[in-house]
N, C-alpha and C positions, 0 to 999 in steps of 0.2 A: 617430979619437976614438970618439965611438959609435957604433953600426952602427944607434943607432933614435932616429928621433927625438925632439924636448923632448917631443911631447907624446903618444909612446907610454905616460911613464908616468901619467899622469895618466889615459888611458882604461884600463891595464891592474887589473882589478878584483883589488878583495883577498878571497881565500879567507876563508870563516869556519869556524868550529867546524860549520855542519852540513854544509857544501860536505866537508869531509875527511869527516865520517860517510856524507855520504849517497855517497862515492867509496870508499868503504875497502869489503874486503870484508868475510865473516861472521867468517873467522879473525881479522883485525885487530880488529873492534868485541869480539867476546868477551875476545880477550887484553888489552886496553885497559881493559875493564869487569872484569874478575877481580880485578884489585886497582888500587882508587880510586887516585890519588898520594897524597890524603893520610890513606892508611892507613884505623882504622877510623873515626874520628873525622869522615872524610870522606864514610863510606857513611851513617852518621846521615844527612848532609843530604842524599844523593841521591834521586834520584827512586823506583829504585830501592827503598829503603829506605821509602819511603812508600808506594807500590803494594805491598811486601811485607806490609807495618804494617795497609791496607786491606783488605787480602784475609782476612787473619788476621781480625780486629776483625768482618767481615762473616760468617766462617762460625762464629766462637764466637756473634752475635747467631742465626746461622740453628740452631746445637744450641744454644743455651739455648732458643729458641723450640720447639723440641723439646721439651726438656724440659721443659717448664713445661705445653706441651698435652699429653704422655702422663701427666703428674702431674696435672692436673684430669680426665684423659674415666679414670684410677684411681679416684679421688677419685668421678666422678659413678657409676661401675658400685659403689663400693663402697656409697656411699647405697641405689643401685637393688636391689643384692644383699639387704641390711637390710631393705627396704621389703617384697622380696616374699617374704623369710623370716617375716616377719612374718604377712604375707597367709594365708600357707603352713600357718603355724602355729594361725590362727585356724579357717581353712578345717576344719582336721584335729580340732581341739578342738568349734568350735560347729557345723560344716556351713556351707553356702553360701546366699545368700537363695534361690537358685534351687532346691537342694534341701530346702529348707523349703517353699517354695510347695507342691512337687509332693508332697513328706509329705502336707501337707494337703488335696491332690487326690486323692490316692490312699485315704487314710483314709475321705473322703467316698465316694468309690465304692467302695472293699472294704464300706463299713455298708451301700448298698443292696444289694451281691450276697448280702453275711448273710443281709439280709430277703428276698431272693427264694428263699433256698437255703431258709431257713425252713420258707418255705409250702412249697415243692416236697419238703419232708421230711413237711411234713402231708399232701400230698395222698397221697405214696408210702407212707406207713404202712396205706394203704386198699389197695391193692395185692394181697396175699396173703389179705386177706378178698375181694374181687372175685375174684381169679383161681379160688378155691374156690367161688365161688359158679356161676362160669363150668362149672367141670369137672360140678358138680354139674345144671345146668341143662341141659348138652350131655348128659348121662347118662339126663336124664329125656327130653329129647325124643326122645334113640335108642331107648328101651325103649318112648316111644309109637308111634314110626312104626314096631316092628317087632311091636309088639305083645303087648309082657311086663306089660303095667299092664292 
């Protein structure tokens, strides 16, 4: 009759769908997955087809997030550009507070070096009346010590 007993089959365990994957080799799972049984209609619902779906869906979220920060730090250089065009422009027409200060530091000390240069033009005008006076007086005390007066 049998060769196994009643109650061989009762303990003999039933294979399941992942006992054949996790037994099958790499050639077998790929040839198996290349085309679903039920067609495309099939890959829709597979896993598959959702990890495909995720992945996509993840890296359009990671380039639109791209795009969207090189279109605002555009956006904020192009304000920045304006701002200091502007600066730029003032700078070039009215001068700067800083060189406004120093205009009127410098104004102030070029008016005393005026005044000093002033007098020093009065004193020097005396000059060639002194130095004649000099040659003339060195003249006369040569002619006294030697004896001509």
């Amino acid at each position: 009759m049998h060769d196994e007993p009643p109650n061989a089959a009762v303990l003999k365990k039933k294979e399941t769908k992942s006992d054949l994957i996790a037994h099958a080799t790499i050639e077998e799972y790929l040839k198996a997955h290349s085309k679903p049984n039920g067609g495309l209609k099939s890959f829709f619902h597979s896993n598959l087809f959702v990890a495909l779906l995720l992945w996509i869906l993840s890296q359009a979220v990671i380039f639109g997030g791209f795009i969207i920060s090189f279109y605002m730090k555009s956006t904020q250089l192009s304000e920045w550009k304006g701002n200091t065009d502007a600066t730029i422009k003032r700078m070039d027409d009215s001068g700067t507070i800083y060189g406004k200060f120093t205009d009127d530091k410098e104004k102030q000390d070029i008016a005393v070096l005026q005044d000093k240069v002033s007098k020093l033009e009065q004193d020097t005008r005396q000059l060639p009346v002194i130095e004649s006076e000099h040659k003339r007086l060195t003249k006369d005390v040569d002619d006294l010590t030697h004896g001509k007066k």
